[in-house]
C-alpha positions as CSV (number, residue, x, y, z in Angstrom):
1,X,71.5,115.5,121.6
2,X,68.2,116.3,123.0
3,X,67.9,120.0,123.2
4,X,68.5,119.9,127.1
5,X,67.8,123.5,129.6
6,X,68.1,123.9,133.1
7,X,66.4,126.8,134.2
8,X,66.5,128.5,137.5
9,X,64.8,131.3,139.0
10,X,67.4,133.5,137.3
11,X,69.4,131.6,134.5
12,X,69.3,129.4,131.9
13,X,71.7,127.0,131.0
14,X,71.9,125.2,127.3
15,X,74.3,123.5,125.6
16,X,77.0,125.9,123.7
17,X,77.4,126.4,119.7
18,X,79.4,127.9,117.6
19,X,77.3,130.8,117.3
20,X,78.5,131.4,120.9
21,X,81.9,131.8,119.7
22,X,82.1,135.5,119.9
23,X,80.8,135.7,122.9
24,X,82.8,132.9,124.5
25,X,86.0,134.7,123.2
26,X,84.9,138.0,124.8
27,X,84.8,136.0,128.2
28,X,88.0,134.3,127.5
29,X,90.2,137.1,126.8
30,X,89.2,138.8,130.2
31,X,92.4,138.8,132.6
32,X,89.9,138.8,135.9
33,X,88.7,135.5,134.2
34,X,91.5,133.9,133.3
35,X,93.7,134.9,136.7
36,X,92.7,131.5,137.9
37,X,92.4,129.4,134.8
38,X,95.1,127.0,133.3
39,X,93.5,127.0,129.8
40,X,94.9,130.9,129.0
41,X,94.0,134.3,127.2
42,X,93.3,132.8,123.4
43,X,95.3,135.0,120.7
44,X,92.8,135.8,118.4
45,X,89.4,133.9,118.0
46,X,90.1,131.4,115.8
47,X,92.2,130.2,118.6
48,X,88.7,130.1,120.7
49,X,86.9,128.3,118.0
50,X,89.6,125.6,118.1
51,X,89.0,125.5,121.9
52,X,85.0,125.0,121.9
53,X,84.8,122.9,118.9
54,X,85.3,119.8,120.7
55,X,82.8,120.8,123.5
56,X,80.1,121.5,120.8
57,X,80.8,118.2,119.1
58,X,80.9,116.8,122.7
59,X,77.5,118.2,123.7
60,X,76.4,116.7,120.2
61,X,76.7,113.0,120.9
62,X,74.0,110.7,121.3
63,X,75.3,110.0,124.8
64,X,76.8,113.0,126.4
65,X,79.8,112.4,128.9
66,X,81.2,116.2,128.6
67,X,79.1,118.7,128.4
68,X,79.2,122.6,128.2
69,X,76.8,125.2,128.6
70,X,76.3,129.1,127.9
71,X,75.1,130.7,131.1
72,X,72.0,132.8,130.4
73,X,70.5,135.8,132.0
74,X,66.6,134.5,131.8
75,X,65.2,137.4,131.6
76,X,67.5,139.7,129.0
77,X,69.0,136.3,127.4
78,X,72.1,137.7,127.6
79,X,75.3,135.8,128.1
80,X,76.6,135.8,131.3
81,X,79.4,132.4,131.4
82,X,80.4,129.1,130.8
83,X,79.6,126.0,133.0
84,X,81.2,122.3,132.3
85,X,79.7,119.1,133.5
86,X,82.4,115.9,132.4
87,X,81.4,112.7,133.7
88,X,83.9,109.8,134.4
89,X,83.8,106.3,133.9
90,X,79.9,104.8,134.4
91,X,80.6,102.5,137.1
92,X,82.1,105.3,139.1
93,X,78.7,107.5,139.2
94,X,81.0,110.4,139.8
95,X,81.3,114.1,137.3
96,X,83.3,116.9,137.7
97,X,82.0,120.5,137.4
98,X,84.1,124.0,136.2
99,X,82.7,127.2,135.3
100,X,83.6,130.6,134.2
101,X,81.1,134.0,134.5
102,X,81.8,137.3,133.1
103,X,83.6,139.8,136.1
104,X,80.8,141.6,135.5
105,X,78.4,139.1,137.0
106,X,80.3,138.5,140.1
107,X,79.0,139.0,143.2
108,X,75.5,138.6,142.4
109,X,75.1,134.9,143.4
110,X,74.7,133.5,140.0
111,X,77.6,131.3,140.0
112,X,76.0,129.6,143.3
113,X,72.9,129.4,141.7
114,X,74.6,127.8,138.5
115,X,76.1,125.4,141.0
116,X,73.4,124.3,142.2
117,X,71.4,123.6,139.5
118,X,73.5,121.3,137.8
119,X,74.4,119.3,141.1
120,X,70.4,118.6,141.1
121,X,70.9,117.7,137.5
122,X,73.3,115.6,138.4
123,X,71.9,114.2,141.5
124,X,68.6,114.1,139.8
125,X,68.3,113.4,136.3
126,X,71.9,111.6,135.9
127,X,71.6,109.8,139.0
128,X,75.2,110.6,140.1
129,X,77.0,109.3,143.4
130,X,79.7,111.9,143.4
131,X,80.3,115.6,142.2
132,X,83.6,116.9,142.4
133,X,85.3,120.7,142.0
134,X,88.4,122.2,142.3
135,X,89.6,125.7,142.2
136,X,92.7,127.7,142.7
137,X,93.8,128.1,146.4
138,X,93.6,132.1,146.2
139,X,90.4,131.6,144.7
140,X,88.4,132.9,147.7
141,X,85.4,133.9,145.7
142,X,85.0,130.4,143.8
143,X,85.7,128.1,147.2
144,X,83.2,130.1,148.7
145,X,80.5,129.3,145.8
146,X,81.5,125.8,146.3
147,X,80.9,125.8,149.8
148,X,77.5,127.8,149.9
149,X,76.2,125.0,147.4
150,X,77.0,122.2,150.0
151,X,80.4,120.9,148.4
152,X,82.6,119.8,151.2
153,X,86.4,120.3,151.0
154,X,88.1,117.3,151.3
155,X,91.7,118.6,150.3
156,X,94.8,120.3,148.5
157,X,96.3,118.7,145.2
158,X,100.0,120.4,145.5
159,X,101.4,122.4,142.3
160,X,98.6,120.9,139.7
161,X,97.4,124.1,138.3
162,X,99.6,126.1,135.4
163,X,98.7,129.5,136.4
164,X,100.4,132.4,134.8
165,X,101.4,133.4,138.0
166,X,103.1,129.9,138.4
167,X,102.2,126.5,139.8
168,X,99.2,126.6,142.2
169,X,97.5,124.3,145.0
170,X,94.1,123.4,144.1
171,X,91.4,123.1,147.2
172,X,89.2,120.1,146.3
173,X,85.6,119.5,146.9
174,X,83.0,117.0,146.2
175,X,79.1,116.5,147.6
176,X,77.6,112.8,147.5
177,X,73.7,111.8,146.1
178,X,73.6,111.8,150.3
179,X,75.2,115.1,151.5
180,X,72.8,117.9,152.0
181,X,72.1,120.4,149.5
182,X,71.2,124.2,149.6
């Protein structure tokens, strides 16, 4: 792949490699971060490396349909998070976005800014119809990054999210090529 970046005022995003691992592990084995995240606390780090392979190999391909980036500060270059971008089914037009920031980055309006970057890059570049999100019902702080970047809720998927806590609603979102964006 085409060494792809999307930069914002604040961030970079680029694809993730292995050399990421440790980092990505460090964010992985966070309980704040994984409170709301089906894919659990990873035992050790080879655990993580099995994890991120296939995104690495994924973000590899000639034609990407899943990617995953590392969530940069610009300025330091310091990791900050993970963001995913998996497209469906050409004829469809339509992706679905995830991401993960360090606790210590929240608050700060990166995860927003994240957002919207890859919508445009979406919108933009992969000329997509439809973005779609979903995030844990208790989730305040990620429904309200999805609504500051213009994603509309559209619903509740009942019991679809393994939590550790149990089974969890999921609020879904989505913003068209049409809908405004922030």
């Amino acid at each position: 792949m085409e060494e792809l970046v999307i930069q914002t005022q604040r961030l970079t995003l680029r694809p993730i490699t292995l050399n990421d691992l440790n980092e990505i592990h460090r964010l992985h084995i966070l309980p704040e971060t994984d409170e709301f995240n089906a894919l659990g606390i990873p035992k050790d780090l080879d655990e993580t490396q099995s994890v991120i392979t296939p995104w690495v190999t994924a973000n590899n391909q000639k034609e990407v349909s899943n990617y995953t980036f590392a969530i940069l500060h610009q300025k330091t270059g310091g990791f900050m998070g993970l963001f995913g971008l998996r497209l469906g089914a050409q004829k469809y037009k339509r992706a679905e976005i995830w991401y993960k920031l360090h606790k210590d980055e929240w608050g700060n309006g990166y995860a927003t800014e994240a957002v919207k970057a890859v919508l445009n890059y979406g919108f933009n570049t992969l000329k997509l119809h439809r973005i779609e999100a979903g995030c844990a019902v208790d989730n305040i702080g990620s429904a309200k990054v999805l609504e500051k970047s213009g994603m509309i809720k559209e619903g509740v998927k009942r019991q679809i999210l393994p939590l550790k806590t149990g089974w969890s609603d999921s609020f879904e979102y989505a913003i068209l090529e049409s809908d405004k964006r922030y």
